[in-house]
GUGURO-987954 format. One record per residue (C-alpha): x, y, z; residue number from 0. Coordinates in nm, 2 decimals. Layout:
! GUGURO-987954
+--------+--------+--------+-----+
|      x |      y |      z |  nr |
+--------+--------+--------+-----+
|      X |      Y |      Z | NUM |
...
+--------+--------+--------+-----+
***
This chain:
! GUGURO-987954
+--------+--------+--------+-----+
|      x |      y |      z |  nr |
+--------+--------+--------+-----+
|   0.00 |   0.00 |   0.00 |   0 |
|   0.15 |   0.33 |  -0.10 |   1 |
|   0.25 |   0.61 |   0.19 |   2 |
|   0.00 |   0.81 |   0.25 |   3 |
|   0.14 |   1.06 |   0.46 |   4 |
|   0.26 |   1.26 |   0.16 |   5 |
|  -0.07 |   1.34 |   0.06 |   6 |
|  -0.25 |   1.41 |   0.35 |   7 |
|   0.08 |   1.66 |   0.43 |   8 |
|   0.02 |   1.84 |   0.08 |   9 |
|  -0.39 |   1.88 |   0.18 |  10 |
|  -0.33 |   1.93 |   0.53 |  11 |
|  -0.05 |   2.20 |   0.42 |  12 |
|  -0.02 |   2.29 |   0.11 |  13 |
|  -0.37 |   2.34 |  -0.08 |  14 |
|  -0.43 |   2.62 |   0.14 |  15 |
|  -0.13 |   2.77 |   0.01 |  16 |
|  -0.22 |   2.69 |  -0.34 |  17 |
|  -0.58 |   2.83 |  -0.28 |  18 |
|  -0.50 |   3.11 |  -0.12 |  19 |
|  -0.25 |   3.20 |  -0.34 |  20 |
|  -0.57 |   3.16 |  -0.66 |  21 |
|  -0.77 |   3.37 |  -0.45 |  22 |
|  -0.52 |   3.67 |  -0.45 |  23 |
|  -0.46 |   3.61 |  -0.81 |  24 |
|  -0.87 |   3.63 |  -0.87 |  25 |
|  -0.89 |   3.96 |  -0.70 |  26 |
|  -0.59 |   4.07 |  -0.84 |  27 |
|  -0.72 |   4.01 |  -1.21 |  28 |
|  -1.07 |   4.27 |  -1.10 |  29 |
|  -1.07 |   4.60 |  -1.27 |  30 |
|  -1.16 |   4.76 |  -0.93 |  31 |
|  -1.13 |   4.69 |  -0.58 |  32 |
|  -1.42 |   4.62 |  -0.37 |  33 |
|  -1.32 |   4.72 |  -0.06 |  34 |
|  -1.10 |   4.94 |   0.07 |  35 |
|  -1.08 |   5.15 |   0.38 |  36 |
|  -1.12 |   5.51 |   0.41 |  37 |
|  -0.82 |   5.55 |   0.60 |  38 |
|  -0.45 |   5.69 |   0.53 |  39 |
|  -0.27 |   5.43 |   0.33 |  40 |
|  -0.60 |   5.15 |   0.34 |  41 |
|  -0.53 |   4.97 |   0.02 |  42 |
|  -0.13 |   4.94 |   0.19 |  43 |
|  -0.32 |   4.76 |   0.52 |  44 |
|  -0.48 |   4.53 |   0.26 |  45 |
|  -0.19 |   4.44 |   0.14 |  46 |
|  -0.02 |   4.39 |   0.47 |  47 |
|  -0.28 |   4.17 |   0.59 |  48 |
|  -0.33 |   3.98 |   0.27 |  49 |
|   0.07 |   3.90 |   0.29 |  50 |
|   0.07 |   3.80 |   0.64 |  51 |
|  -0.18 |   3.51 |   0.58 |  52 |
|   0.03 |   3.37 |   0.28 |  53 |
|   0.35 |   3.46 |   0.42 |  54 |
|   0.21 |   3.25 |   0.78 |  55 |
|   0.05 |   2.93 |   0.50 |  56 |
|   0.39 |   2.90 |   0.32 |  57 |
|   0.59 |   2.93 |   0.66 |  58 |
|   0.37 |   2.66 |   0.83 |  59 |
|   0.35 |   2.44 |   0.47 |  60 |
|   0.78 |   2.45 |   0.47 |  61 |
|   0.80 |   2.39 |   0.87 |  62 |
|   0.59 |   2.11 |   0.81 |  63 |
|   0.78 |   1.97 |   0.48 |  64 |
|   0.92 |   1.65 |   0.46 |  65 |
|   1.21 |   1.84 |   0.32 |  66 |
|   1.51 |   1.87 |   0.58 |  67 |
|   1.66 |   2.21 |   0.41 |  68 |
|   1.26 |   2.37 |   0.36 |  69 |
|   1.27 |   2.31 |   0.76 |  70 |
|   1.52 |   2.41 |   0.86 |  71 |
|   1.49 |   2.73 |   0.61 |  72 |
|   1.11 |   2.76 |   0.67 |  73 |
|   1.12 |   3.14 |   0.76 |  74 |
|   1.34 |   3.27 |   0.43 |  75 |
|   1.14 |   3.07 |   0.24 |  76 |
|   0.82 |   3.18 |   0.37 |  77 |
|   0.93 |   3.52 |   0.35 |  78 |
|   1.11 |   3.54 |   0.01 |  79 |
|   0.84 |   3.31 |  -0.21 |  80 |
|   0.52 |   3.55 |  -0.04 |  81 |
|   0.73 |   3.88 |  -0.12 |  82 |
|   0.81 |   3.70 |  -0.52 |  83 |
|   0.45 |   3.63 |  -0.57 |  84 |
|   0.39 |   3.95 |  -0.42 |  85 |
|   0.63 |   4.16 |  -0.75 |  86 |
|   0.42 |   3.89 |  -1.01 |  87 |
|   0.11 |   4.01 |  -0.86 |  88 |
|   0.21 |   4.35 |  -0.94 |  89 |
|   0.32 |   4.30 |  -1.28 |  90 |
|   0.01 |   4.06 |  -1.32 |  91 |
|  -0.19 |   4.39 |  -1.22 |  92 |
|   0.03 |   4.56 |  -1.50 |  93 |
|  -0.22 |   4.39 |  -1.76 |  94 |
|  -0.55 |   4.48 |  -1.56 |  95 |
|  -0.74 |   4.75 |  -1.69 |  96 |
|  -0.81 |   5.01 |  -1.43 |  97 |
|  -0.53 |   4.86 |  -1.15 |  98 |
|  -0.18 |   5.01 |  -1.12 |  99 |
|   0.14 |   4.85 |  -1.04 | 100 |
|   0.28 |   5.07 |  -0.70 | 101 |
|   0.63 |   4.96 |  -0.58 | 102 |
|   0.48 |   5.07 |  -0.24 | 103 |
|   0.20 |   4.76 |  -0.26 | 104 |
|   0.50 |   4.50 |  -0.29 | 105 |
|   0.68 |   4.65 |   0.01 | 106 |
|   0.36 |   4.65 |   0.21 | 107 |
|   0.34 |   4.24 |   0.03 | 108 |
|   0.71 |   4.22 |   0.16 | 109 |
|   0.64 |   4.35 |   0.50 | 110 |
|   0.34 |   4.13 |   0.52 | 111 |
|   0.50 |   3.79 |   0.49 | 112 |
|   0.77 |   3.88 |   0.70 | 113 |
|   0.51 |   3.97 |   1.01 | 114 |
|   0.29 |   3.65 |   0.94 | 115 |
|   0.56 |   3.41 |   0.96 | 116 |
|   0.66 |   3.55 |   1.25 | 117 |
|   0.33 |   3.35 |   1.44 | 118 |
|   0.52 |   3.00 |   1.38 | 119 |
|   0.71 |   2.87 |   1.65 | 120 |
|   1.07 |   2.75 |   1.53 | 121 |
+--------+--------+--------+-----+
***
C-alpha cells in the first residue's frame, strides 16, 4: 500500500497555500477593488494583511515539509516566495485595466510575509 502521509501533508499544508494564493490572483485580475478602507494608506493595510496570511501558510506548509533544508529554512522561504509572488502580482496587475502597479504595494506584500511568519514557533 503506497504512503499516504505525503498526501495528506500536501492537503493538510499545502492546498491552502495553493488556494490562497488563486484567490489573490482572482482579485488581483478585477478592474476595481471592492473594498478598501477610508483610511490613510488603506489599500497598503490590505496588502499587509493579505501577505501576512500567505507569508504564515507557506511558513507553516515548509516547517511542516518532509524536506530537511525547507525546515530548517522555513522562515526565508516563507518570506522570500510571499514577497516574489507578491512583485508577479504586481506585474500581473500591470495587464488589468483600471489597476496600477505601485512599488509601495510589494513592500507593504514584503512587509506582510515577513510579520505573518513570525506567528510560527521554530
Amino acid at each position: 500500500m503506497p504512503d499516504k502521509s505525503g498526501y495528506i501533508r500536501f492537503l493538510k499544508f499545502w492546498l491552502p497555500v495553493y488556494l490562497y494564493a488563486g484567490l489573490i490572483f482572482i482579485y488581483s485580475a478585477q478592474s476595481s477593488v471592492a473594498f478598501v478602507p477610508e483610511i490613510l494608506y488603506g489599500d497598503k493595510l490590505l496588502h499587509f494583511v493579505e501577505y501576512a496570511i500567505l507569508g504564515y501558510l507557506i511558513a507553516r506548509a515548509a516547517k511542516n515539509s518532509s524536506s530537511l533544508k525547507l525546515k530548517a529554512h522555513f522562515r526565508i522561504f516563507a518570506v522570500s516566495l510571499a514577497s516574489l509572488y507578491g512583485l508577479s502580482d504586481e506585474f500581473h496587475q500591470y495587464f488589468v485595466p483600471g489597476r496600477e502597479v505601485e512599488i509601495l504595494d510589494a513592500l507593504a506584500d514584503a512587509a506582510g510575509a515577513v510579520f505573518g511568519q513570525m506567528f510560527l514557533r521554530a
